[in-house]
N, C-alpha and C positions, 0 to 999 in steps of 0.2 A: 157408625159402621153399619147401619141398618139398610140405608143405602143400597149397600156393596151386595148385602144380599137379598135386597130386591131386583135391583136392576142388576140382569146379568147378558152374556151372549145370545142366551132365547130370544131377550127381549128387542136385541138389537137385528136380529133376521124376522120377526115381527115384524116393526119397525119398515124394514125392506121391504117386506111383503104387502105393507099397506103402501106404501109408495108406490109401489108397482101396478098395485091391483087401480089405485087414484088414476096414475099416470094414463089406464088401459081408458078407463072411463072419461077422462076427460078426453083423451085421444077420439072414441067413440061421438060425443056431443058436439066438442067444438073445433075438432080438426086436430092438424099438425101442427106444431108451435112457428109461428111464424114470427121470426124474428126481427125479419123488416117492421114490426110495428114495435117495437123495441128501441129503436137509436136515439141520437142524441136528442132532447135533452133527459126522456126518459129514462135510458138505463142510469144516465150517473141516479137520478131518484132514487131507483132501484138499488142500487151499489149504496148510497148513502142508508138509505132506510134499512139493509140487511148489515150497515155496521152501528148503526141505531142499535138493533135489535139483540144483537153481539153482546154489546154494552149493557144491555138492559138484563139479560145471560147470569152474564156472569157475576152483575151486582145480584143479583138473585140467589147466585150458588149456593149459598149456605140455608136458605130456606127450605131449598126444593132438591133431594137425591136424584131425580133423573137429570137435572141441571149438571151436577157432579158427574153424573154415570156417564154423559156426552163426551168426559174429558179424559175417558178411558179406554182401554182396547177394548173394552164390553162392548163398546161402541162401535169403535173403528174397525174392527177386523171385520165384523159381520155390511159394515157400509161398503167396503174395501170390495168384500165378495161379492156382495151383487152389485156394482158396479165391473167387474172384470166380468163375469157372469155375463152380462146385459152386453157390453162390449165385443166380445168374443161372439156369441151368439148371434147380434146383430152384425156384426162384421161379415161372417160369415154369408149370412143371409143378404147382404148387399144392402141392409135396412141404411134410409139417412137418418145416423145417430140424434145426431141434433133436432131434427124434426118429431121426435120420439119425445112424447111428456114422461112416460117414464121412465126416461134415459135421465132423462133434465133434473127429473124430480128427485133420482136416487144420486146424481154428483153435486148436487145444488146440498144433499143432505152430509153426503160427505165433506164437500167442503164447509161448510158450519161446523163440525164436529173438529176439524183441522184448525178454522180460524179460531174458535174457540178453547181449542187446546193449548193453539200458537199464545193467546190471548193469559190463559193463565200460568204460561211457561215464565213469558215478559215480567207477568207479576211479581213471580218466585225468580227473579233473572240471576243467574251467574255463568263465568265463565263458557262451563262445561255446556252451557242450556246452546251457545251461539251457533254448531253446525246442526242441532236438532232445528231452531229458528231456520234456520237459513234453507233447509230442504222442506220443513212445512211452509211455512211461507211462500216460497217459489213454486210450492204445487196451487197453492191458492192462486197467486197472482196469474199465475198459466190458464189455471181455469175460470176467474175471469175473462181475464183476456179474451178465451176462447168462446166464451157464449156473448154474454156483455156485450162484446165488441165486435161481434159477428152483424150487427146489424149497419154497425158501421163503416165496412170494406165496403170500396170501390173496386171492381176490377172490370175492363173491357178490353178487347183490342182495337187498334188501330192500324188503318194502314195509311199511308204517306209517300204521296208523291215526291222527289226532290222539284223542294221552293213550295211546297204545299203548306199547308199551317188550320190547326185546326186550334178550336176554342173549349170545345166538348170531351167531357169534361174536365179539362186542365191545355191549355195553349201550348203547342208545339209547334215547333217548325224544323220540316226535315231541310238541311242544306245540304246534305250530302247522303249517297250510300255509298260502301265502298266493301269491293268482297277481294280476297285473294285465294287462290284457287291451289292446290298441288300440284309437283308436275304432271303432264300428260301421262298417259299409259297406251301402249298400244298393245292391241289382244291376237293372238294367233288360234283361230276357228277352225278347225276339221267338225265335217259331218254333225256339226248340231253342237260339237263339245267342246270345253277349253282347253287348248292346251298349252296353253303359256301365256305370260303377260311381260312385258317388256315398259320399266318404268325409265322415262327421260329426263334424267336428271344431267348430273356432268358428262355420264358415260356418253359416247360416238356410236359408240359399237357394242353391241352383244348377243346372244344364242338363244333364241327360245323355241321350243321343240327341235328338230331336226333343220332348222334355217339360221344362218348368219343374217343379223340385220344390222346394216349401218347407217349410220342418218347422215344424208348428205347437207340439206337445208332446213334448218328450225325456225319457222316465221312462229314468235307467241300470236300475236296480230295479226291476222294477213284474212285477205278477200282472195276469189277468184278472181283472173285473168280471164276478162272478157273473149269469150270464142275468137273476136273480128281481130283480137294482137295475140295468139300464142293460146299455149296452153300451159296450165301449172297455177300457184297462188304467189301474189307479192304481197308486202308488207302495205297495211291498212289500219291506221288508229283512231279508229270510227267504233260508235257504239255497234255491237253486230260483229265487231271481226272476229272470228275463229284461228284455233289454231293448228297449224298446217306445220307436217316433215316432208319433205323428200327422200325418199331411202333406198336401197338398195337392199333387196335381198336374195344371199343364194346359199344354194344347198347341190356340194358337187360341182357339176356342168349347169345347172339348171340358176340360172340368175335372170332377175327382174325390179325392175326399181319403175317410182310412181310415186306420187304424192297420197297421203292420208289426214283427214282431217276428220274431229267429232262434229263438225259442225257449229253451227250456233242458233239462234231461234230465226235468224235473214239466211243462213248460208246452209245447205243441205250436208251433210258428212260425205265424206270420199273413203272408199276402200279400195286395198288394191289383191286384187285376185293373181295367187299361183299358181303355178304347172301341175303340183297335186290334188286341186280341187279348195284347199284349204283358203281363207283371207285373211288378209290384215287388216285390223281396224284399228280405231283409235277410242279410247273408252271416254263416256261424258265427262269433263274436268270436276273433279271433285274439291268441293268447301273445303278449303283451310280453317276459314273463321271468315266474318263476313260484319262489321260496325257501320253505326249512322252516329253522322255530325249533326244533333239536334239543339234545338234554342228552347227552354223552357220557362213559361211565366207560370206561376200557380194563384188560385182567386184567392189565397190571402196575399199577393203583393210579391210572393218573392221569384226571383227572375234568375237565369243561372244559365250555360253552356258547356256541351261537353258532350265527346265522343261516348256511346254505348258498344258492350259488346255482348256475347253472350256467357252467361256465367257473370259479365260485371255493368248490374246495371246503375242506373244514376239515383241517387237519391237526393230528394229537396224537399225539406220538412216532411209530412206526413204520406209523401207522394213516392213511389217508386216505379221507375219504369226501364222495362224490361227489352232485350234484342229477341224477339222470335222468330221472325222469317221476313223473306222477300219474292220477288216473282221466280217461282222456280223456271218457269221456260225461258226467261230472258237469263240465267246464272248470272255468270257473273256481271253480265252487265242492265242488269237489272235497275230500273230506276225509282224504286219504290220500296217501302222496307215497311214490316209490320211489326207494332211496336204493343206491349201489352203493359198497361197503366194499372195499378194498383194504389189505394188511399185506405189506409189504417193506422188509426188518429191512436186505438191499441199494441199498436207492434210494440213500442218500448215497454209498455209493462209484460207481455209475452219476453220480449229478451230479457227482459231484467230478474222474470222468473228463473229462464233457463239459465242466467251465470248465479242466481241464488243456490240456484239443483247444484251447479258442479261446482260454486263454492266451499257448499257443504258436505261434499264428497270431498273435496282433497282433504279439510279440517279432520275431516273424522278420519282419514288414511294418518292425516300428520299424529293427531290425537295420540290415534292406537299404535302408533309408533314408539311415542314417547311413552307411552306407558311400559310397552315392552323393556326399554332400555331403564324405566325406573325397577323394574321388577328382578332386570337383570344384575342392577347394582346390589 
């Protein structure tokens, strides 16, 4: 029990405080922590030799009381605080955590104090011990994850031609873009201001400000009509067609009908001016969602197909790749899509952290549940 009262919470924001003050000086001499020289096959060394060290720990415990004190809140609350501390404050300050030694130094300290705990919970294992395991655990494995395997994320983007194909780094091949767009909107302008918006969906006919407007002809697709045959727009299923109404609008006595269109990046927009000074326009077509039909080989061997969208991207082994954009001035008919690739060989121990965390949360809601109804019997 001698121990218990030598080492106590003093010791353990000590403890922080040399960390910190390390962290400052090494920061000083040798830079920022740069993790790129960290990856594979280093960190697993790293990862192995800090569960070596674990091992060597905790056979020791019984010799050594500050070895015990580590597997206590002496320990942990005062690690806990300067790491929220350090967090908060660098967050704030826009500091890069991770580039911070003594950010590193003081979670690096924490988690030893956690695996270590987790370490002699296993020992003494029962029941009761499994959603305590399951939430320390799952903070170690996260924070692995998170540094460890920081060196070993890939992430760029890409952008791709349709029939284009790149090698670098991971082989794609765009065969398709494809966007679909909402309906049009056409907008009604007084003097610099909105005053209404008029969406084309089923409706023929509707009211926005003081005007009746009825759509006489709705090309989704169309071109202009060459000055040399007429005037107006026909139907055109060509990359570049825009899309065009004919409408009628009045208000009163006062009627006037014309074609309106938003244009396209080939076709210029058309508005149609009224007797009040005000116009009709038609507003740029907006994103519905917008996917690519891509072909993916990856340099270990494995090969795969499959539409991307945004929100759902494709995964194939360690590789994840993502829908971000395409050529905004061509919309929707854009021929090129930009695709964002990501490679972390760590993501699964990260997930596997996080259903640990919320394992251990419903156990311990189920737990305290059944306790309650034992108590209540």
């Amino acid at each position: 029990m001698a121990d218990k009262d030598k080492w106590k919470y003093s010791e353990g924001f000590l403890v922080g405080a040399v960390l910190f003050i390390a962290g400052v000086l090494i920061q000083a001499l040798a830079g920022p922590v740069r993790w790129t020289a960290v990856a594979m096959p280093l960190n697993l060394l790293i990862l192995a030799s800090w569960a070596v060290l674990l091992g060597v720990l905790f056979l020791l415990r019984k010799k050594h009381g500050w070895i015990r004190w580590m597997m206590r809140l002496d320990s942990a609350v005062p690690a806990v605080g300067w790491c929220i501390v350090l967090t908060l404050v660098l967050g704030i300050t826009a500091w890069n955590l991770l580039s911070f030694w003594g950010f590193v130094l003081e979670y690096a300290w924490l988690a030893t104090i956690i695996a270590l705990t987790c370490i002699n919970h296993i020992a003494h294992f029962s029941i009761r011990e499994i959603p305590f395991l399951l939430n320390h655990l799952g903070i170690v494995a996260a924070l692995v994850a998170g540094s460890l395997g920081a060196a070993d994320i890939v992430k760029c983007d890409i952008t791709l031609k349709n029939g284009e194909k790149t090698d670098s780094p991971i082989g794609i091949e765009l065969r398709s873009f494809h966007m679909d767009t909402y309906p049009p909107e056409l907008a009604l302008d007084g003097e610099g201001k909105n005053n209404g918006t008029l969406a084309l969906g089923e409706a023929s006919e509707a009211v926005t400000g003081d005007w009746k407007v009825a759509v006489l002809q709705h090309i989704p697709d169309a071109a202009p009509i060459p000055p040399s045959e007429g005037d107006g727009y026909r139907a055109w299923f060509n990359s570049g067609a825009c899309t065009a109404v004919l409408v009628q609008v009045t208000n009163g006595a006062d009627s006037v009908s014309g074609w309106v269109t938003c244009g396209s990046h080939i076709f210029s927009p058309a508005e149609l001016p009224l007797p009040d000074g005000s116009v009709l326009s038609m507003k740029p077509l907006q994103s519905k969602g917008f996917s690519s039909d891509i072909s993916v080989t990856t340099p270990e061997g494995l090969a795969a197909d499959d539409i991307i969208e945004v929100n759902r991207p494709m995964k194939i082994g360690h590789w994840r790749i993502y829908q971000k954009g395409y050529d905004v001035w061509k919309g929707r008919w854009s021929d090129s899509s930009t695709l964002q690739v990501i490679r972390d060989p760590w993501q699964w121990l990260l997930d596997l952290g996080i259903y640990m965390l919320l394992a251990g949360a419903v156990l311990n809601v189920l737990m305290a549940a059944g306790k309650k109804k034992e108590v209540r019997r």
